[in-house]
N, C-alpha and C positions, 0 to 999 in steps of 0.2 A: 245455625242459629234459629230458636224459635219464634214464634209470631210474635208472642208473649215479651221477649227479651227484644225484639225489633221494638217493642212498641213502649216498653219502658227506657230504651235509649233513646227513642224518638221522642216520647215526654220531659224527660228530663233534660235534653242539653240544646231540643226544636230542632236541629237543622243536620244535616248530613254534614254540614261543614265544619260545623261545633266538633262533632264527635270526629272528625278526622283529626282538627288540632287541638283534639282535650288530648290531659298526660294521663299517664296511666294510674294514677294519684286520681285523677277525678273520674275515667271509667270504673273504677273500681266504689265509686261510692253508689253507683245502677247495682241492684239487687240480682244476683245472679253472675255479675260480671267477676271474672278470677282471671288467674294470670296466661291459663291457656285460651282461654276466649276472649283474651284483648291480644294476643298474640297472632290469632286467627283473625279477627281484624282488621291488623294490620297488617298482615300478607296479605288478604284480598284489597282494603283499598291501597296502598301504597302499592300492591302487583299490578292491580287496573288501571292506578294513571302511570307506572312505567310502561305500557304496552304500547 
């Protein structure tokens, strides 16, 4: 993910938590976000609190 799309997820929904339990209905309204890069994601967060 780019710096640019970190920081338009990060404006858009404020908090890392928001964006773990936005649906994929609302990531997809961030600029840049499509269905393989809210898929990736959620592999990394949902893989990082299974660990």
């Amino acid at each position: 993910m780019s710096a640019n799309l970190a920081r338009r997820l990060s404006d858009y929904f404020g908090s890392l938590a928001t964006i773990v339990a936005a649906s994929d209905a609302e990531l997809r309204k961030v600029q840049g976000m499509g269905p393989k890069r809210i898929e990736m994601i959620r592999e990394v967060l949902h893989g990082a609190a299974g660990d």
